[in-house]
N, C-alpha and C positions, 0 to 999 in steps of 0.2 A: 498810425491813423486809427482812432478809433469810432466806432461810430455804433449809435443807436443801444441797446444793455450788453453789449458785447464784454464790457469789462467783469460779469458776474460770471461769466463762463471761465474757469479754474481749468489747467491743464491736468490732466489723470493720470498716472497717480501724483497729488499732490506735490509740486517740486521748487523747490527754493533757487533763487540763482544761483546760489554756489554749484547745485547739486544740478542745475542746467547745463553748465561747463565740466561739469565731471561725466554726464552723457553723451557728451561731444565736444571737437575740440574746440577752443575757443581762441583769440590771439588777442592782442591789443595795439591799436596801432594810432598814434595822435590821439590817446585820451580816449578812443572807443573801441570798446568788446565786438570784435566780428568774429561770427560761427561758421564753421564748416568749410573751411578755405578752397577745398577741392570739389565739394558741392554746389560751394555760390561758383566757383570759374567754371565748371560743367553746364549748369544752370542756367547761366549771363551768356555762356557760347551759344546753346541750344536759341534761347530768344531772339540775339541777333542773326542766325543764321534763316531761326524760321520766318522772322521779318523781312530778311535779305529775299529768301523765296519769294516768299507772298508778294515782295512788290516787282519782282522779275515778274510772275505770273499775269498780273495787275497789265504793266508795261507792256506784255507781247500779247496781249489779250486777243488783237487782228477779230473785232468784234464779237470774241466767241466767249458767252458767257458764262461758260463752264469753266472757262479760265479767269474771266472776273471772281468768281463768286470762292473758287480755290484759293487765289489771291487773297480772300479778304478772309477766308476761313485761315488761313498762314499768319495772317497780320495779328490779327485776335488771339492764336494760340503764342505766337511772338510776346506781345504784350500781357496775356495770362501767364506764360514762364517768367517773363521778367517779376512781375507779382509775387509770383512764387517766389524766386530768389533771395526777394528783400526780406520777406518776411520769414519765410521756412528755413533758410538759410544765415544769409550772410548776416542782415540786421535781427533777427531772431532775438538774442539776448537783449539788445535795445528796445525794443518796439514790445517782448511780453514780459520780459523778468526786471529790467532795471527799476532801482528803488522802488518796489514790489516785496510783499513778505510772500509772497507764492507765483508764481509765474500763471497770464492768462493763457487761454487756450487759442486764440483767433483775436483778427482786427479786421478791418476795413479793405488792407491790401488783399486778403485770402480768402475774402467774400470777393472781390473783386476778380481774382484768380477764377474763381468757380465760375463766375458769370462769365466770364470773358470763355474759357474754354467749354461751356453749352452751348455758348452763341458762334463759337469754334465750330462744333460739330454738326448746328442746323446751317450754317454753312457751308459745310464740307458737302454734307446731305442734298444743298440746293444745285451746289456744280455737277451730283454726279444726276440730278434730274436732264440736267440740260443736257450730259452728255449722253446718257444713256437710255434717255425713255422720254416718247412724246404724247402730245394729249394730254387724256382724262390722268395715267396713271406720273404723268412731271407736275400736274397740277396737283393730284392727292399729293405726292413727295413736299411740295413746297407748302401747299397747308399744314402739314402735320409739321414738318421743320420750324414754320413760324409758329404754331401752337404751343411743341416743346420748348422754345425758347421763353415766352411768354408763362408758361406753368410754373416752367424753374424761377425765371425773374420772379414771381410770386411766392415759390417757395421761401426762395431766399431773402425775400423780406419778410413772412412770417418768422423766418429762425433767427434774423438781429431782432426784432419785434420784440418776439415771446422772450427771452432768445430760447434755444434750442439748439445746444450741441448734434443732434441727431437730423436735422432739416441742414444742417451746414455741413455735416460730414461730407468725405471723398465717397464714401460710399455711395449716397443717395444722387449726388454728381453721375456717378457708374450710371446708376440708373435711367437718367435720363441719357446719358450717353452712348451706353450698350448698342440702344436699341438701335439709333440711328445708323450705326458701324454696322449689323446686322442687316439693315434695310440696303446699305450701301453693297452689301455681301448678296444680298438677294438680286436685287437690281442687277447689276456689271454682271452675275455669273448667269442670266438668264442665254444668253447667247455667245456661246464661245467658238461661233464659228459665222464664215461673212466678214465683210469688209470693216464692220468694227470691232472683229476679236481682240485684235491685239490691244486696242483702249479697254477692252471690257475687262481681259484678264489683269491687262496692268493695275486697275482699278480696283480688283478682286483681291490678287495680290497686297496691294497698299491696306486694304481694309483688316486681311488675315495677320499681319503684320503688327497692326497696328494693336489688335486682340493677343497677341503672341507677347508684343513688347507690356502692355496690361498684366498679361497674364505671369509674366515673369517679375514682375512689380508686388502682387500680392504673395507669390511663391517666396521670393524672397524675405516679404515683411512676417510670414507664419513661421518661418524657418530661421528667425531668431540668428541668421548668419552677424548680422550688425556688433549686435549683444557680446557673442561670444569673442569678435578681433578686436573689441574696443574696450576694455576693462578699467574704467574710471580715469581717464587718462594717460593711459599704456596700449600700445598697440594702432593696430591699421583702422581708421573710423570710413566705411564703404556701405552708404544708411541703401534702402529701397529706393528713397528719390532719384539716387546715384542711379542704380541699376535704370530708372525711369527715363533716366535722361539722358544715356549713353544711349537707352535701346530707343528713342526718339530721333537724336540725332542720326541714328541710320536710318531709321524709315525717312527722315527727311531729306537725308541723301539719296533712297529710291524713290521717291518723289519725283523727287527736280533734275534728277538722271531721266527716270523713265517718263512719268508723264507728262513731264516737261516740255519732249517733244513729241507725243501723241494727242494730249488732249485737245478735243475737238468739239463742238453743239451734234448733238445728233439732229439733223434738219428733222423739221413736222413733213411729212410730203403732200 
């Protein structure tokens, strides 16, 4: 899926489909090239299960909308992994290098990816308003939620626009995402004692978690661990996404364990 000048963005360093399949493994199965076999089945499990969440959440919501709005922040990062999948993954070779003298660097599904996991996280951001903070400061929460979502959706049409490798990166993504995780870190850790510690911490937890599973994401991508087990088609191929997606899958396992059955609206009184 292409869309908008996305085709003039070249993957870095310069690489040929032969030399796409000799960075990862590749198979063939009915006449099409699919990448990453253990990646895309990591990937496609992570989506369905954070979809399966999100619409549990959704379903026992018992009018509390901090568990709507977690719901739908599930659903969204659901369908933003599946995104991921096709395109980072399993369809990769298809959708940037086939009959191509140089492979592209992005499409349609991975702008899609981005946007769906922003609008993930002023989501995530909107449920821990309800649960944790009433008033003026769930109302700042939810304006500044819908504003980052709304910047980013802008950014990311000036970067297919212009285009602009560096407005589409994962990095500039971080960006708008950090902060939200941070706020959600500030919020739930302001009172860790009283009848809603135990939502607060669990929520603190999820957030620390969630920075931890991040942060083991880029440790891995600096530390060239990939490079070194996978040598042009020889060896064990276990990229960063891998490591992303494993350590998602448990935070979304402490999710839907833990505040699955704590979350609650914190009433206005």
């Amino acid at each position: 899926m292409t869309i908008g000048r996305l085709d003039e963005l070249l993957y870095e360093p310069l690489t040929t489909p032969a030399q796409w399949c000799e960075r990862r493994p590749c198979i063939e199965i009915g006449g099409v090239v699919l990448s990453e076999p253990l990646g895309s089945f990591l990937v496609f499990l992570l989506a369905i299960l954070w979809i399966l969440a999100g619409v549990h959440f959704v379903r026992t919501h018992d009018r509390q909308r901090s568990r709507v709005w977690l719901g739908i922040a599930l659903i969204l990062g659901g369908i933003g992994a599946a995104q991921a999948g096709i395109s980072y993954q399993a369809f990769s070779y298809l959708l940037k290098c086939a009959g191509r003298e140089y492979c592209r660097l992005t499409n349609g599904f991975e702008v899609g990816y981005s946007l769906t996991q922003a609008l993930s996280v002023s989501a995530m951001l909107t449920s821990v308003a309800f649960a944790c903070s009433t008033r003026g400061l769930r109302r700042g929460l939810i304006v500044y939620s819908l504003i980052n979502a709304a910047v980013y959706v802008v950014v990311s049409i000036a970067g297919v626009a212009i285009p602009s490798r560096t407005l589409l990166s994962f990095e500039v993504l971080m960006l708008f995402a950090l902060p939200g995780i941070f706020l959600v870190m500030a919020v739930a850790g302001r009172r860790m004692r009283g009848p809603r510690a135990a939502t607060n911490r669990s929520l603190l937890i999820a957030a620390l978690l969630l920075l931890l599973v991040q942060a083991a994401y880029f440790t891995y991508l600096a530390s060239g661990v990939t490079q070194q087990f996978w040598q042009a088609g020889r060896g064990v191929y276990f990229s960063e996404n891998d490591v992303l997606h494993v350590g998602m899958i448990v935070w979304l396992g402490y999710v839907y364990a833990v505040l699955g059955k704590q979350l609650r609206d914190h009433e206005t009184p």
